[in-house]
N, C-alpha and C positions, 0 to 999 in steps of 0.2 A: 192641749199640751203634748198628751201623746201623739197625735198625730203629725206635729209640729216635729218633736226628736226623733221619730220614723225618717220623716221626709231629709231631715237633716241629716240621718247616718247613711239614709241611700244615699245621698247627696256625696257623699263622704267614700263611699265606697266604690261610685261611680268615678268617682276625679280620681280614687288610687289603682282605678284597674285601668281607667285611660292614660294616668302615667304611668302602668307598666308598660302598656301595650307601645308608644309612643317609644318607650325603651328598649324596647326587644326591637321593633321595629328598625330604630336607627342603629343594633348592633348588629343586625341580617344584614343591612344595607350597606352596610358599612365590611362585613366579612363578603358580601358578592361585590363588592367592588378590588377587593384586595387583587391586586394581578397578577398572572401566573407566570409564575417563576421560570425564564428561558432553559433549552433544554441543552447542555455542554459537551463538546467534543472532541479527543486526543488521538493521538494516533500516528502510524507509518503512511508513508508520502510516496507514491513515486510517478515520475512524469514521461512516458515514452520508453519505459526500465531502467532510468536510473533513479538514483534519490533526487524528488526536487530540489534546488538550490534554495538559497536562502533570498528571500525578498521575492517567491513565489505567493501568487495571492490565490487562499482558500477562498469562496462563498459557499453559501447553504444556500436551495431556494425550495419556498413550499407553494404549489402552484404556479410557477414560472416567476416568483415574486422572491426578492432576495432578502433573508429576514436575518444575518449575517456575516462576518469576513474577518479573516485573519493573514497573516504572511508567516512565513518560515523563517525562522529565528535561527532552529538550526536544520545544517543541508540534512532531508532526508524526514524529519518527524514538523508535528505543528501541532499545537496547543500545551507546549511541554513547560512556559510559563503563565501563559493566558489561555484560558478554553478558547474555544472556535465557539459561541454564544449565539445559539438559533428562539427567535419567541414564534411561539406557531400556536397551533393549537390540537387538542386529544386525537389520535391516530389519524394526522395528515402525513403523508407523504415525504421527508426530504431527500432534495438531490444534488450534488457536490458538484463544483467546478475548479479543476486545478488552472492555473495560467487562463481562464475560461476556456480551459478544454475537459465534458462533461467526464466523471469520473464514472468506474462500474457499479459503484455500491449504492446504497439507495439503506435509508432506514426510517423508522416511524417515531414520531413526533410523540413522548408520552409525559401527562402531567405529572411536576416533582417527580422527575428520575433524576438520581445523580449524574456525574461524567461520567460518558460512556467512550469506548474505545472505539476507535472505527480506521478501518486499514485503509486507504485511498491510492487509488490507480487507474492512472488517466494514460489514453494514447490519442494523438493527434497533435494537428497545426492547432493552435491558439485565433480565433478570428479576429482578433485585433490586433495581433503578429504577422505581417508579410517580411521580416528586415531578416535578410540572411546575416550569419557570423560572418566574422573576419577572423582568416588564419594566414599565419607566413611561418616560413621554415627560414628560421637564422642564422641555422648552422649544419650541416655545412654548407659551402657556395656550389649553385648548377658548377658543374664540368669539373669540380674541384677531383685530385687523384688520390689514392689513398694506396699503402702497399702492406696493409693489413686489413681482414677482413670486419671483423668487429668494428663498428662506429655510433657514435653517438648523434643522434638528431635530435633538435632543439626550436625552441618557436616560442610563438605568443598568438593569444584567441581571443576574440571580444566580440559581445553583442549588448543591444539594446537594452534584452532584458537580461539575459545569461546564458555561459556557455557550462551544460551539463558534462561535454565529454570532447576528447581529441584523442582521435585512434592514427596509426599508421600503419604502413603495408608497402613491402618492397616488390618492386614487377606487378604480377601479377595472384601475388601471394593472399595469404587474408589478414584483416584488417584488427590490429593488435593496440589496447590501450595504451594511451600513452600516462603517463608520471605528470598529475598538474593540469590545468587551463592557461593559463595565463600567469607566468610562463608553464609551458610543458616541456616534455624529453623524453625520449625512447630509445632503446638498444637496436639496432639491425647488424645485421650478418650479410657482404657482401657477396655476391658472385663474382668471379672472374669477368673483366672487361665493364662494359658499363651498365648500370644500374638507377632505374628511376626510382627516386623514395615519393609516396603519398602521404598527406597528410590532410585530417578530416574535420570538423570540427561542427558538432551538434549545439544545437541551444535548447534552449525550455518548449519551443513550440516544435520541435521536430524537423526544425530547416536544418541545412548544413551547407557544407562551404567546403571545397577543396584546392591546392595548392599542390606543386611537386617539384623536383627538381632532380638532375641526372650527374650522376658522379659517376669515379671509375676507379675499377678494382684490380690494381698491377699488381699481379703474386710475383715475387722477388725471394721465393723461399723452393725447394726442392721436397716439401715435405710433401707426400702421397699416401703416409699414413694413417688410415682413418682410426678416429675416434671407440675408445671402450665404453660400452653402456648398458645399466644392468638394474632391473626393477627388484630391488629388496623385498617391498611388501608392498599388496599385499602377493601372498600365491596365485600362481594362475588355478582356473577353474575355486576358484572360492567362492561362496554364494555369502548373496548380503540381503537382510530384507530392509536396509536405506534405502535413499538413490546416489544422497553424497556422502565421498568418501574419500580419503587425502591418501594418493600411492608416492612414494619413496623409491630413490634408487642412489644410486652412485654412477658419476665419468667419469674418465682420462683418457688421459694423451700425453705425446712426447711434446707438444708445441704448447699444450694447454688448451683448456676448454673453451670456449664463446658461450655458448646457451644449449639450452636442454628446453625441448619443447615435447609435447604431450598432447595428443588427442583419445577421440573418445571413434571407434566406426568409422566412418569415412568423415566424420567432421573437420572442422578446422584448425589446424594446430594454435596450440598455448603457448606459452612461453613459461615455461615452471620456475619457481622461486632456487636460485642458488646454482652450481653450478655441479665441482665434483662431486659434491654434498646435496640430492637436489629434492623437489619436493611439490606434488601440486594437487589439489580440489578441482576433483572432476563430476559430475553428476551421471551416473547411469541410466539406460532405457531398460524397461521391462523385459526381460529373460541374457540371452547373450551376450557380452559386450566383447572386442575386440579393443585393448588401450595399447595403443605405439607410444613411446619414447624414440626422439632421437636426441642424439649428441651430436654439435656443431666445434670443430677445433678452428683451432685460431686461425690455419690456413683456409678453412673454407670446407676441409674433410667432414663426411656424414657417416653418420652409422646409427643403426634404427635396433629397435626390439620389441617385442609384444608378449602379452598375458592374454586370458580369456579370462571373465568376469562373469559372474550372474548374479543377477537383480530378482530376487521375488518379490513382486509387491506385496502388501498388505491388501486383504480383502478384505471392504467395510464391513462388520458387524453387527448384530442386530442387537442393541442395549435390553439392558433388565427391565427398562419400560417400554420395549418394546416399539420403539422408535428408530427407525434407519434414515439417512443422508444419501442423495444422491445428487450428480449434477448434469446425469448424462438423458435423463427419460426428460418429455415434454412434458409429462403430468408427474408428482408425485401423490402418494394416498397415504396420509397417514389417521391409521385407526386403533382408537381406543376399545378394546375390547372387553375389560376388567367389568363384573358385574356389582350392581347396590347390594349393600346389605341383604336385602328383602331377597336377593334373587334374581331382581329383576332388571334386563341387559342393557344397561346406555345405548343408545342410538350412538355409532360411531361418527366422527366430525372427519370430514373430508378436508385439505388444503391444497389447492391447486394451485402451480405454479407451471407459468407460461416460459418457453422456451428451454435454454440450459444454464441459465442462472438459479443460484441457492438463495432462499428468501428466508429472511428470519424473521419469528414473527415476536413479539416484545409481550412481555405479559403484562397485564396490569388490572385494576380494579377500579370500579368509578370512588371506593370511596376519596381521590383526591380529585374529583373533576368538579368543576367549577360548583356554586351552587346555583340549584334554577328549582328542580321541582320541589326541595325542601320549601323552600321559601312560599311558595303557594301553597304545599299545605299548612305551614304554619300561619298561613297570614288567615286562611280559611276557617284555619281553627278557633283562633282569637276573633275570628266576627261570631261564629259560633256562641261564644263562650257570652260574649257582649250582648247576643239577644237574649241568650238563655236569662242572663242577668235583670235586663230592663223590663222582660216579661213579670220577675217576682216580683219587680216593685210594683 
């Protein structure tokens, strides 16, 4: 009889540790099946330097494999209602394609990260885009005359997938945004006799399209007198440690003003906001700047004026942990030097990075990565346990 309720409570105790284990079992299995959670993405857009358009298509791809896509909702950002939504897996690789034209930035693939931001900027043709825009200039007509200098020119742009931008340019001048796509419009300033206006018209992959037409400039006025123009702020020789900075001035004239335009060195003239009242964002280079203003009157009259400017840059700094940015060496070294407790010195960790791209590297820890070797010691363990078990009986 004793032997008999022995037998039976092993019995007994054998069936409750094999439905544990049968339990645990299908709750491992069950947590290593759960899937990992896609990794999300928001951000600034830009396509050839402007803001993508909208109904530009994002992908993500890890190992030349597209894992997924989104479009621009609004011109310029993407994921700003819906993430851009990548599944990959622990520190693979992804890499971005605007219009499928490959972007610069590149980031790593980490389990359960939140949204993360990420800037994107692409230059090139699109390979699936060969379709040049369509541009016309509507206003005004070839050979039409005009007996004022100031005019208005007017049009309409259109492509396949989009037109990012329409510039124009009189003679042989440079090449000035226009107001709009579709329709557009821009201010020029004629010269005496005739005059050819350009008109240019980009899309999403980097083609463009050109158009022109030639009109003519009868002065019908005796004025010869040139234009008043004068840089308020900022001072010449004042140093700045930006690089952009918005200069002010005032014009006149007896006939009235046309435009006020602004450069930077020998660049290309701008066309600044306003006229007697005027106003423009200009970027500086490193040390000297030479910025010209001119005034344009309504007869065609110029008058110019200039500042000197300086730029200091900032020089990058070495942070309290001892960690510096560069984007100009082929190698960077970044090393830890901080010593253990004990004394005794970490080994410093090198990070090398190829050409003059800055690479960031993402932090993280395995404990969100899949499970794999848990589960084989736990399954190891519970056999373990099972012989230990059937040995006392």
């Amino acid at each position: 009889m004793k032997n008999y309720m022995s037998n039976k409570t092993g019995s007994i105790r054998l069936s409750i540790l094999t439905l544990v284990i049968v339990l645990l079992l299908g709750t491992i299995l069950t947590a290593s099946a759960i899937p990992l959670t896609p990794n999300m993405f928001y951000g600034s857009v830009t396509l050839n330097g402007e803001p993508a358009p909208v109904g530009t298509s994002i992908s993500a791809y890890i190992d030349g494999i597209c894992k997924g896509s989104t479009e621009v909702e609004t011109a310029g950002t993407y994921g700003g209602n819906i993430y851009l939504s990548v599944n990959g897996e622990n520190d693979k690789i992804i890499t971005f394609t605007v219009n499928e034209v490959e972007a610069d930035e590149t980031i790593i693939w980490v389990t359960n990260a939140g949204p993360r931001e990420v800037e994107l900027t692409a230059a090139g043709t699109s390979t699936g885009d060969s379709t040049n825009p369509k541009i016309s200039i509507t206003s005004p007509s070839s050979d039409e005359t005009f007996s004022t200098a100031q005019i208005t020119v007017s049009g309409t742009a259109s492509d396949n997938v989009g037109v990012t931008s329409v510039d124009v340019k009189l003679g042989s001048g440079s090449w000035e945004q226009a107001s709009g796509a579709n329709p557009w419009s821009a201010s020029v300033t004629l010269d005496p006799g005739p005059n050819k206006i350009y008109a240019r018209a980009k899309d999403t992959s980097g083609l463009t399209n050109e158009t022109s037409v030639t009109v003519n400039y009868v002065k019908t006025t005796d004025d010869d007198s040139r234009p008043e123009i004068s840089i308020n702020s900022p001072s010449t020789d004042e140093a700045f440690s930006t690089s952009d900075i918005t200069i002010t001035g005032t014009a006149s004239d007896n006939s009235g003003i046309a435009n006020v335009k602004v450069k930077v060195g020998s660049g290309d003239w701008k066309q600044a906001s306003g006229t007697e009242s005027w106003s423009s964002s200009i970027t500086l280079e490193p040390g000297p700047n030479n910025i010209s203003a001119m005034a344009v009157d309504t007869s065609g009259n110029t008058n110019e004026t200039f500042i000197t400017l300086v730029y200091n840059k900032p020089r990058n700094n070495v942070g309290s942990e001892g960690i510096s940015s560069t984007s100009t060496s082929s190698e960077t070294e970044e090393i830890d030097t901080e010593s253990s407790p004990e004394g005794t010195e970490i080994e410093p960790t090198v990070v090398e990075t190829e050409g003059t791209e800055t690479s960031v590297e993402e932090e993280h820890t395995t404990e969100n990565e899949t499970p794999g070797f848990g589960i084989l010691f736990t399954v190891a363990g519970l056999i373990i346990i099972i012989g230990y078990l059937v040995k006392r009986r």
